[in-house]
N, C-alpha and C positions, 0 to 999 in steps of 0.2 A: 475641094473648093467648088469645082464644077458640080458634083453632086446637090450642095447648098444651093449652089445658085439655080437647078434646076428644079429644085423644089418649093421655092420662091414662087418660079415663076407658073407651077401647078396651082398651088393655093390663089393666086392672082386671078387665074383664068375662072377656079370655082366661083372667090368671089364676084369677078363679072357676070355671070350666068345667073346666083342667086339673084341679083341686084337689078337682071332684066325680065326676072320672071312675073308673068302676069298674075293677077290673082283669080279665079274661077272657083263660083259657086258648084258644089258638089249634091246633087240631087233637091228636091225643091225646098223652099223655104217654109219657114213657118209665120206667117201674119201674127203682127200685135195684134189687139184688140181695142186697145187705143191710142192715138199716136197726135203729135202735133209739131210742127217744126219753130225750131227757136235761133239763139244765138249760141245758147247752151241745152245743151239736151241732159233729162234723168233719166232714167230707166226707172223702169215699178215691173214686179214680179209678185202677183197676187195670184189665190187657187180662187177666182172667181166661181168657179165650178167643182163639185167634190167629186166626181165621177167619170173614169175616164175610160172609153171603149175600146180596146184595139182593135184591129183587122183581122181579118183571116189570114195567115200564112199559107197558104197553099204552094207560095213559088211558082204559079203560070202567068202570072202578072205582079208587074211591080204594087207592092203593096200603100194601100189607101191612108192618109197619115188619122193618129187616132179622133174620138168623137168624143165631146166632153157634153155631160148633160148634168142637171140638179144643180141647179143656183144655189152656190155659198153667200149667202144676205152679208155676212158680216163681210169678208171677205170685198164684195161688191163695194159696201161703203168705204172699202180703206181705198180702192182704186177712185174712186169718188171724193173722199176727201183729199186723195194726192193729186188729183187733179181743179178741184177748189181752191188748196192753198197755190200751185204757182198762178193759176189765172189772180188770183188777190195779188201774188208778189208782182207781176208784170203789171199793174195797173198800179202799183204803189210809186210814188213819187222819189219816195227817201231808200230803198234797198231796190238795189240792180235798176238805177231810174232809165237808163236808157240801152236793157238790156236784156232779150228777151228770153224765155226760159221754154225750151219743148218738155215734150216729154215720149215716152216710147213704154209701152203697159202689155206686157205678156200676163194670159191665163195658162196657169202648168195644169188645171185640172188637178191636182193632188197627186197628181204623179212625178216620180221622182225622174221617170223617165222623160216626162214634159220638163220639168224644172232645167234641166240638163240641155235642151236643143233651146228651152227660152233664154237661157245664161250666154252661147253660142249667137242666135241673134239678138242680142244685146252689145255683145264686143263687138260681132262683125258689122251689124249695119246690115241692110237688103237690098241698099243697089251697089252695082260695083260696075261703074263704065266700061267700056271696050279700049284693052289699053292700060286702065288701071293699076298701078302699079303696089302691094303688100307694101305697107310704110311698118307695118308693126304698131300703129296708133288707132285706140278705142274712139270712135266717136260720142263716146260719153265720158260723163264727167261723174257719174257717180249714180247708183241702183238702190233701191228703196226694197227690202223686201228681205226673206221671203217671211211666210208666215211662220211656220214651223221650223224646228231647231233641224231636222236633219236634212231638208231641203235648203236651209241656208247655210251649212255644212256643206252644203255641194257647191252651191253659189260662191260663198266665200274662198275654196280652195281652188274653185277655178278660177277665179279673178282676180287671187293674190298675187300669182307672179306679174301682172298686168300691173299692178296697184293702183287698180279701180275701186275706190273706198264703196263697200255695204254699211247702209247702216239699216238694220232689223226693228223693227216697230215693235214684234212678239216674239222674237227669238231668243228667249231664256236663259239656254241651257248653259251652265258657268262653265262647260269645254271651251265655251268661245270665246273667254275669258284671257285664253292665252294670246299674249301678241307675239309670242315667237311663230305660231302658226297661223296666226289671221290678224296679220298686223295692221290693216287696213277694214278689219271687222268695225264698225260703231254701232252703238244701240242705242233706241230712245224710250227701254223698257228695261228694269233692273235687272241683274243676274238671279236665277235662281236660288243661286246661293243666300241668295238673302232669305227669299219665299220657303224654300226646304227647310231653312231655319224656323222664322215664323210659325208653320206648320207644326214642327217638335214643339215650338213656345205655347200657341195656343192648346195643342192637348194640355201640356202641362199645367196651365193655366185654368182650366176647366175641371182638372183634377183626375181624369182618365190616364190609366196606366198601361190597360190592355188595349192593342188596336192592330187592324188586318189593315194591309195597305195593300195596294194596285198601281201596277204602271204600265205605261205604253213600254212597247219593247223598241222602243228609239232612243237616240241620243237624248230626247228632251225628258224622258220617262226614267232612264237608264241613271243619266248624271245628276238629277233631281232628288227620285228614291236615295241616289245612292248617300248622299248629303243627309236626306231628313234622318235615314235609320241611321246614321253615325250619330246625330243632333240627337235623335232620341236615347240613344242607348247613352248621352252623355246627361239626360236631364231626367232619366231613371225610368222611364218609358220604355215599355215590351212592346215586340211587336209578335204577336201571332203566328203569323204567314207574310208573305211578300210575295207576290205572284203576279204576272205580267202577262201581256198578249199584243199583237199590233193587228190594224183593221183587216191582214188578209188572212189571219189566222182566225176561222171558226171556232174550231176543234178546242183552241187555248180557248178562247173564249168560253167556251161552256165549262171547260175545267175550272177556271176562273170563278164564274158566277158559283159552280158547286161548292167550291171553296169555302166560299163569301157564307152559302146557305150553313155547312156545318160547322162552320167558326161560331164559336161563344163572343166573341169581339161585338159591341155593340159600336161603336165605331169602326168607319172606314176611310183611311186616307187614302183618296183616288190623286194620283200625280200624273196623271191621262190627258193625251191631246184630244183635241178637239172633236177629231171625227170618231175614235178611239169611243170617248164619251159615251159620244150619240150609239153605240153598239151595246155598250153596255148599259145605260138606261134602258135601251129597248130588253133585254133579258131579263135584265131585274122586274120591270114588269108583268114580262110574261108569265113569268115564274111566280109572281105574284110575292115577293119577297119584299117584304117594308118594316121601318118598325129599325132600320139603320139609320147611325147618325153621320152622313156623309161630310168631309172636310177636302172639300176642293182648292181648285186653282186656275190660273186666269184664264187658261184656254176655253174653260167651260162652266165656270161658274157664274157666269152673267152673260150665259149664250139666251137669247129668246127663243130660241129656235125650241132648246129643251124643257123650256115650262111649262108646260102641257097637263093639263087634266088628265092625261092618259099615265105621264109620266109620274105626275105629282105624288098621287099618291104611295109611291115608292122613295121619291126623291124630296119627300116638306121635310122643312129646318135645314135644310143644306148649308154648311157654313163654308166660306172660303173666303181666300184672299183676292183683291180685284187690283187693277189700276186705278187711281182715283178718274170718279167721272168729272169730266171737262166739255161745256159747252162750247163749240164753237159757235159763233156769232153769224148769223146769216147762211149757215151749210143746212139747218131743213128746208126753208125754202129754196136753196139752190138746186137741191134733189130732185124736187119735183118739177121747175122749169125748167132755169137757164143749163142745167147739165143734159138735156136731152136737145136743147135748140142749138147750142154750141159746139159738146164736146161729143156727142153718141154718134156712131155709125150710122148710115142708111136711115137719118130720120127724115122727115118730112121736109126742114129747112134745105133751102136751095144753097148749094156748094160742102154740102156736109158730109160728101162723100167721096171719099179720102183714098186714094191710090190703094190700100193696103185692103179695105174690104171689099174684095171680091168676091165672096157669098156673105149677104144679107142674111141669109136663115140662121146661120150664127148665133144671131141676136134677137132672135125670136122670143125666148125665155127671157131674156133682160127687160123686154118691151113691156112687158104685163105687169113690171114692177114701175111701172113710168109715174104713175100716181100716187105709190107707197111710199109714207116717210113717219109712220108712229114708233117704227123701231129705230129711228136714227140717233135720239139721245140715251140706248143701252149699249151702244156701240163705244163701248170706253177706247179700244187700240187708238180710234180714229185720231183721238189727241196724239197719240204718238208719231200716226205718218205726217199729222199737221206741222209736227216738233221738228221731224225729220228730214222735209222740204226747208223749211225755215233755217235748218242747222247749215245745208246745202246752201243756199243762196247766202245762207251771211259769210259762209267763206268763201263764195266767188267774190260777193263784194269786197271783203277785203282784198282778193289776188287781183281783183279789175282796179285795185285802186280806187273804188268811185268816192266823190266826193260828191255832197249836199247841192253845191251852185255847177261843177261843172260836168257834173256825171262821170262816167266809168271810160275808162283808158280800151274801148272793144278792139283795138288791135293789136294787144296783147294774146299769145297764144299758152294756153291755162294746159296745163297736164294733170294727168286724174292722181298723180305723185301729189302736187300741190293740191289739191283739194285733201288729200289726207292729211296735211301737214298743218294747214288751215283749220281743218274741221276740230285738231287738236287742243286748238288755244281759242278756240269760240267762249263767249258767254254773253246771251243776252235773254232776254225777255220777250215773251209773244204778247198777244192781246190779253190773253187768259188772266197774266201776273204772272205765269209759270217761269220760272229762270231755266235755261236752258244749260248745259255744258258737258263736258264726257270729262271720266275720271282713266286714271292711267290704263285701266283696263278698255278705256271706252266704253263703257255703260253710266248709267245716272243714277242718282241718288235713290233709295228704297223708296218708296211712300205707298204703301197700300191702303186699300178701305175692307173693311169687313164684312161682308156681306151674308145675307139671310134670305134664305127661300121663304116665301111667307104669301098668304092668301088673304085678300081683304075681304070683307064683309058683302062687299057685293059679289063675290065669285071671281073676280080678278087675280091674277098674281104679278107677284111685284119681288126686285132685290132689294132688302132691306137693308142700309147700310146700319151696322151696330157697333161700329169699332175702326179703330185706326192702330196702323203700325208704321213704324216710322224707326228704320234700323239706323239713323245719325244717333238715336239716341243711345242715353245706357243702358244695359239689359233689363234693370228692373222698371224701366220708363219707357220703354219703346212701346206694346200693345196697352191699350187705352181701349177694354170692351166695356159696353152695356148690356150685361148679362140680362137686367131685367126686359131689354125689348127684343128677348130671342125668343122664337119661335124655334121648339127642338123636334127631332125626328117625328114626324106621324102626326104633326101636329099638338104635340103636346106643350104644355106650360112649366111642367117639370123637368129639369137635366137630367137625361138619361143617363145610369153610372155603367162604368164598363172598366171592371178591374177584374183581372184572375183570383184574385183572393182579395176578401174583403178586409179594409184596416185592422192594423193589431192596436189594439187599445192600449195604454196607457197600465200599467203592470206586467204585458206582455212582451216579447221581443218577437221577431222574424227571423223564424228557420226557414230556408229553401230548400222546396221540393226536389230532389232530387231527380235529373233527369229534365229539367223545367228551369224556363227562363227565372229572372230575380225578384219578376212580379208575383210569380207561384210560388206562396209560402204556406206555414203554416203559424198559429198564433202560439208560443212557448210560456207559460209562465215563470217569470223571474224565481232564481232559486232564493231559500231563505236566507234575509241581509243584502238582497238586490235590490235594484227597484229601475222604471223605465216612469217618467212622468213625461212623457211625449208620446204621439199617434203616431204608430208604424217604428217603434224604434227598435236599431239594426242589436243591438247589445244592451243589459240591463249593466245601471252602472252601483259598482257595490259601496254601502253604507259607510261613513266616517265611523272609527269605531269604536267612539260613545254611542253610535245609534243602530238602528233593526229599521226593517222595512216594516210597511203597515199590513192590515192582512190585505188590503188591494194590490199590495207593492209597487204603490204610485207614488209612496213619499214616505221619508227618514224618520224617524220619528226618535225619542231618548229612548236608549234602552230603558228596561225595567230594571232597577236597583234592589238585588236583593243582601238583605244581611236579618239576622234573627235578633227582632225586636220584641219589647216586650208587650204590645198588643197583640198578637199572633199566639194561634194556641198550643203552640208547641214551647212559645217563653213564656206563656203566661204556667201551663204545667211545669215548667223547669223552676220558673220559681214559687212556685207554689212548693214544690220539695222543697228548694233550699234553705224557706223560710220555714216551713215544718219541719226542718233539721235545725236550723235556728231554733225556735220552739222547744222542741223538745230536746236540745240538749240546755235548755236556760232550767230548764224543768229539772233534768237530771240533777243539774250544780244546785238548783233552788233544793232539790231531796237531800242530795249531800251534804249542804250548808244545814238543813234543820237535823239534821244526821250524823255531824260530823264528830261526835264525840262518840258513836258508836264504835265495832269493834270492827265491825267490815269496810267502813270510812276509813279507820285510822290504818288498815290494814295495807302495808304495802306503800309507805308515802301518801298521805291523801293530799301534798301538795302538788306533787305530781300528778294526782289525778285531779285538784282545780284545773293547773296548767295544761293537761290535758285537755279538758274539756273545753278551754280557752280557745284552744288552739285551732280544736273543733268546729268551733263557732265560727273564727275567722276561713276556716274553709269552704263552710258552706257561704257564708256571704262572698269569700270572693268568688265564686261560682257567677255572680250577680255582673262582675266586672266585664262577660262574656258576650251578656246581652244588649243590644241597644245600638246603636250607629257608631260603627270603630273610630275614633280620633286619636290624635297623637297619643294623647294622656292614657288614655283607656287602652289603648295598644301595649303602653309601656306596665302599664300597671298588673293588666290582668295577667297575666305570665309572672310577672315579679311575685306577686302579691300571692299567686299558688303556689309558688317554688318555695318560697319562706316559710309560709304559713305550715303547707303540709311538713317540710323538713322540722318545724318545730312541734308538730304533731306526733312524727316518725322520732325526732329525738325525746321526747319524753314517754314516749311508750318502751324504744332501746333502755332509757333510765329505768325505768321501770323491771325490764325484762333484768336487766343485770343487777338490779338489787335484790330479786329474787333468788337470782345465783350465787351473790354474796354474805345474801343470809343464811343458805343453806353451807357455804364453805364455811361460815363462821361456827359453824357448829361440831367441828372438826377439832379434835385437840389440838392445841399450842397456836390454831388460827386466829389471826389476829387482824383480818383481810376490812373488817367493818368498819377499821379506823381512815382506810384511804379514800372508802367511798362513803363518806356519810353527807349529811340534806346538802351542806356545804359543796361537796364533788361531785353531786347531781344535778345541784343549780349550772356547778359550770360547765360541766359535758353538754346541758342540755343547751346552754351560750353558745358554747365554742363549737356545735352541730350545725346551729343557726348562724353564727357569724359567718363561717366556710359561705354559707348559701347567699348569702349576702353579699358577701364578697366576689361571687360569681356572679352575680345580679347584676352590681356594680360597674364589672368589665362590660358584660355585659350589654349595659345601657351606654355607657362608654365610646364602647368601640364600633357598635353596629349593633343600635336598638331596635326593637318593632317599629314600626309604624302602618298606617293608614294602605291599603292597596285596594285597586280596581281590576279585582281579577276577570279578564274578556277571554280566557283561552279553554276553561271546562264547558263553560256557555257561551256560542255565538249569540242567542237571542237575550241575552239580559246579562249584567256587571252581577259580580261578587264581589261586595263589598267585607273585607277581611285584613284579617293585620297580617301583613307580613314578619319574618321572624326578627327579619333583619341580621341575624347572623346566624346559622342554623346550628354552628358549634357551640354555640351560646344555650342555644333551647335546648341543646342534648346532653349540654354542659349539666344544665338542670336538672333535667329528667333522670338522667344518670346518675348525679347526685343522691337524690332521692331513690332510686331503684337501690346503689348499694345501702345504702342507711336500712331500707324495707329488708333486702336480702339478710343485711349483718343481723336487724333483728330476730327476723324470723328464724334462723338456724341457734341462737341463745335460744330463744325462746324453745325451739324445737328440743333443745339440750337440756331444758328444765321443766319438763313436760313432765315427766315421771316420781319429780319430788315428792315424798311422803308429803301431804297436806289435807285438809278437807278442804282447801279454800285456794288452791294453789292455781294462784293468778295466771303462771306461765301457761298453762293448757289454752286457755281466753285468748292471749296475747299470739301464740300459735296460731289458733282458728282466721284471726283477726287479720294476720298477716298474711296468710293462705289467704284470703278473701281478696288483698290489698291488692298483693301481687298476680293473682288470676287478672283483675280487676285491668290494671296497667299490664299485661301483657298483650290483653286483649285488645285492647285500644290504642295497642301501635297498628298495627292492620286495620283496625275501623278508621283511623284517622288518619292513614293516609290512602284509603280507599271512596270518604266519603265526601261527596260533592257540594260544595258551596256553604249553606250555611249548616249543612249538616256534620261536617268540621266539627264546628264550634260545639254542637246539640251533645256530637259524641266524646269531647272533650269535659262539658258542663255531667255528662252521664257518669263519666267516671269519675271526676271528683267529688258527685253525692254518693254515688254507688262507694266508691273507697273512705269516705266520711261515717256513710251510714253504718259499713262495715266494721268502722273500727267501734264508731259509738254503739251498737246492739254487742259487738261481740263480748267485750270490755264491760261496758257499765250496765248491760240487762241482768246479765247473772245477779247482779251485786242489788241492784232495783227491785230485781226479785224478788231477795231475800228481806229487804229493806221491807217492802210493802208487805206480800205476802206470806213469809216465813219468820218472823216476826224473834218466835221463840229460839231460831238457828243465828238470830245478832246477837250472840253470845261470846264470851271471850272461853268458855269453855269449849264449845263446839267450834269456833273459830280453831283452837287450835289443836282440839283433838284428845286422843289418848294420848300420843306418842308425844313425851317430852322433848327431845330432841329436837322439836321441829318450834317450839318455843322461841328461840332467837328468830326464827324468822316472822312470827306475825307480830313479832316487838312491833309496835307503832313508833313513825318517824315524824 
């Protein structure tokens, strides 16, 4: 217990000592540059100067604080218009009406090390009584600035634990996006993240695929890049190279510019701060390197500073994104007076010299600009510090409470907490029409303009604006360019193209180069039954399949239909046979008919041999069934119509072959064989040969007929149009059929081949059926070897060729003797010496 209580009374005694400690400045201070006392004070942190000198360290004397030379213009006028708009709000009647506003305006020189001791007296303050006691309170209410994103990076983290609300006029970079780490950051200039974007939109919009980009190697360059190349590579856009430098790095720089020189990229997205820029325009000129088509951004793309004759011709057509320009009302002529009789250091006006300037020489460089004000309407930020005083005072006004008739509550005491809490739920309007307000991140709405490097007629140059972007919108409506009033790199009238490979056209697909981004391809022609009818497409897509690609293979087109028709000279020869087998077997029966009482007609049945010849007939015609455009009917027939016919063919030649054998056994004693098979037994054998075939026919057509087919699987480029079997048991049913009928024949036949005769039919009907059967042996391998309508050709071949065979083997001998042997149509020579053989050329 005692222990407790004396550690109470330890910590007691600390806190007393903290609580009477004085406060004391620690080595000398650093002077605003400009300063005004009010009722509420801002801070402004501007690099009115881009160059900054250090000392020499030697350590024999305390060291000289640094030397800042080279006037930043642009820079000058934001400190200039932040001190414009509170002298406007302190004369205003209706915001802060009775409440005056200072100000306190550091130059960091562009150093980061300046930014850092200005942030410092900013919080502290520069006098500090005798006695003074540390309360832990900023005498501000809130700092305007800085220019660049990693200077106000420094600002901001130093000032957050304080929660002295920044709000950044140009400060970009979407890091500072986050409110878990700069929750007191506000901005009166969009996130990058919009502009990064942008950036990918308009290549893509222009139609450039290949492009080399650069950045500053800061936060502003760093988290900008890093956005666009995600943006790009999401909107199919390569990028080259990516390569960065920041302004102390020579060395990178020149690697840089080399870079830029052996890149094939005709475009280049520069994502570069401001001074960053100015280094690299001056190389590119040097170097004398033009004939790029640069796509900038706000820090430098409508800098005056850099459109120069010297530079131009390196940097004409320059395209980027800007702030929109906003005139302020009454701020050129303010430039040139009343801001040097009121607000400037050490001028000529009596009382204008202000505690804090204690060298004059300072201001020596600012003085020579006393009379300059042609560049103050390209100075786009300045809208934003104007936005950004005004964001400020409307939320003191609401924290003062002030009203219209009685004014503001001034002895209320405001904490820089409360202006951030304020500055949240702002929205109003300036003189402009511009609406003012911060989004959860604290930044404002996108609105860029597009701008064009461009030279007028008389020698002058000028930013052209060509286009608006405007990221509330939807993607395909946000950029709104006028292509035709751009002026593109070098001065040219034509869009510069800049792609790794150039489009694959329309038949072609895109292969990627191996080893190479997705812009590096090569152009592939679609395989056959492909087709791409699109620029640049990734895969050809394959035909519906009735159709074939064209020979562009840009479009589907109907296959070609093939089937064997009778214009074509392969039907028109097939029937040109069948009908000269027609022909001339009408011929043969016409010889036989005026013949038929001879002895070689009557010889051997000459019914059978009409019926033969009949049969014949019908063979060759349905031959005819084969050719022409396959339909149901024509499917079912022509297979029918062969299987019948020839089996009635095959059976009356078997009649024939067996009465040959019958005649000879009848001549045998006690044979009596002639009575079972006479005209009667032949008519019917030759029925009930053909009814069997018929009756497979039947089933046949029945159970699973031919029909119509669009065969696409011999030929991908063209249909075959062909009967299918529709039942294959069925076709071989047939065919088989008829093989043994041919077989049965030809081994009789083969068996009466040696009969004593002069005239012995069987030898013929042998030959005949040898011929049949090679004939059909052959043409099971050709037919199911041969493709499309060659099928059918070799099909149509064997049923003249087995037609022709049976009609020359059979009935030429007999023609022969008909026509030219005239004296051997004898019934003596018919039947010879040898009696015996007498029953067999009996006529039936």
């Amino acid at each position: 217990m005692l222990f407790f209580l004396y550690t109470l009374l330890v910590f007691h005694h600390l806190h007393t000592k903290v609580e009477n400690t004085f406060c004391r400045m620690m080595g000398d201070p650093k002077y605003p540059l400009f300063f005004k006392d009010g009722d509420v004070t801002i801070g402004g942190i501007f690099a009115v100067h881009r160059k900054e000198t250090l000392p020499s360290f030697e350590f024999m004397q305390k060291p000289q604080p640094p030397s800042c030379s080279s006037v930043n213009m642009r820079d000058f006028r934001l400190a200039q218009t932040m001190i414009f708009a509170i002298e406007e709000i302190n004369r205003s009647q209706t915001l802060l009406p009775n409440v005056s506003i200072g100000y306190i305006i550091y130059d960091t020189c562009g150093s980061r090390l300046s930014t850092m001791i200005a942030t410092m007296g900013l919080m502290n303050g520069q006098e500090i009584a005798e006695g003074y006691k540390c309360n832990g309170q900023s005498p501000l209410h809130a700092i305007i600035g800085e220019s660049e994103t990693s200077a106000t990076v420094i600002l901001s983290r130093t000032t957050g634990p304080f929660k002295i609300p920044v709000i950044s006029h140009s400060a970009s970079c979407e890091c500072l996006s986050n409110r878990k780490d700069y929750p007191s950051f506000f901005r009166t200039i969009s996130s990058d993240y919009h502009q990064s974007r942008a950036l990918a939109f308009i290549v893509k919009h222009l139609g450039w695929t290949w492009v080399g980009a650069v950045n500053s190697d800061n936060d502003y360059g760093n988290n900008g890049m890093a956005i666009f190349l995600k943006t790009a590579q999401e909107e199919g856009i390569c990028v080259e190279y990516s390569v960065k430098f920041y302004r102390t790095e020579p060395e990178k720089l020149k690697q840089v510019v080399d870079t830029i020189e052996r890149g094939t990229a005709k475009v280049i997205v520069a994502f570069v701060s401001f001074v960053e820029m100015g280094l690299l325009i001056d190389q590119l000129s040097i170097q004398n390197i033009t004939g790029l088509q640069m796509i900038g951004v706000e820090p430098w793309i409508t800098a005056k500073t850099y459109i120069t004759p010297y530079s131009f011709h390196a940097m004409a057509g320059s395209l980027g994104f800007a702030s929109r320009k906003i005139n302020i009302e009454g701020f050129p002529e303010y430039v040139i007076k009343e801001f040097w009789d009121t607000a400037f250091p050490c001028s000529e006006s009596d009382g204008n010299y202000f505690q804090y300037a204690l060298s004059c020489s300072r201001y020596d460089d600012l003085l020579v600009l006393k009379n300059y004000n042609e560049d103050v309407t390209e100075h786009r930020y300045s809208s934003n510090v104007y936005k950004a005083v005004y964001a400020v005072a409307h939320s003191l006004h609401s924290l003062f409470k002030c009203k219209e008739q009685e004014g503001c509550e001034k002895g209320l005491t405001i904490q820089p907490q409360q202006v951030v809490e304020a500055l949240k739920k702002i929205h109003f309007t300036i003189k402009t029409g511009d609406h003012v307000w911060f989004d959860s991140t604290g930044g404002v709405v996108a609105l860029y303009e597009v701008v064009n490097w461009q030279q007028d007629s008389d020698g002058s140059f000028e930013f052209k604006t060509v286009g608006y972007y405007d990221a509330s919108l939807p993607p395909n409506q946000n950029l709104d360019l006028s292509i035709e009033k751009i002026i593109w790199a070098g001065g040219q009238l034509e869009k510069p193209s800049s792609v790794c490979s150039e489009s694959c056209s329309p038949g072609t697909r895109k292969a990627v180069q191996k080893g190479k981004p997705v812009c590096c391809y090569d152009c592939i022609p679609c395989a056959e039954g492909e087709i791409s009818n699109e620029t640049d497409s990734i895969n050809c897509m394959q035909c519906p399949g009735e159709y074939w690609s064209n020979a562009e293979k840009n479009n589907c087109v109907l296959k070609a239909v093939e089937f064997l028709s009778f214009t074509e000279i392969m039907g028109i020869v097939l029937v040109f046979f069948s009908l000269f087998g027609v022909g001339l077997t009408a011929l043969v029966a016409i010889l036989f008919y005026r013949k038929k009482d001879t002895p070689i007609v009557k010889a051997n049945n000459s019914e059978l041999s009409f019926l033969l010849l009949f049969s014949l007939t019908l063979c060759f015609l349905c031959s005819l069934t084969f050719i022409g455009l396959p339909t149901e009917w024509s499917c079912m027939l022509r297979h029918t119509a062969f299987g019948i016919t020839f089996v009635l063919c095959i059976s009356c030649v078997l009649g024939k072959t067996i009465v040959v054998l019958m005649a000879f056994k009848a001549t045998l004693p006690g044979s009596n064989v002639m009575k079972w098979f006479g005209p009667s037994q032949q008519r019917l054998s030759v029925l009930a040969f053909t009814l069997i075939q018929v009756l497979i026919c039947v089933l046949w057509l029945t159970i699973s007929p031919p029909f119509p087919y669009k065969n696409m699987k011999y030929y991908k480029e063209k249909i075959i149009l062909e009967c299918s079997l529709g039942s294959t048991i069925g076709f071989w049913a047939v065919m088989g059929y008829i093989s043994l009928l041919a077989v049965l024949c030809f081994i009789l036949a083969f068996l009466a081949r040696t009969l004593p005769d002069n005239f012995n039919e069987a030898k013929f009907i042998t030959f005949s059926m040898l011929i049949f059967c090679a004939v059909w042996l052959t043409f099971i391998p050709a037919y199911v070897s041969s493709p499309g309508k060659f099928t059918v050709a070799v099909e149509i071949f064997a049923i003249l060729s087995s037609s022709f065979g049976l009609l020359f083997c059979i009935f030429a001998p007999k023609c022969y003797i008909i026509l030219f042997k005239p004296e051997q149509n004898t019934k003596q020579h018919v039947m010879g010496k040898t009696t015996s053989t007498s029953v067999a050329l009996k006529p039936y």
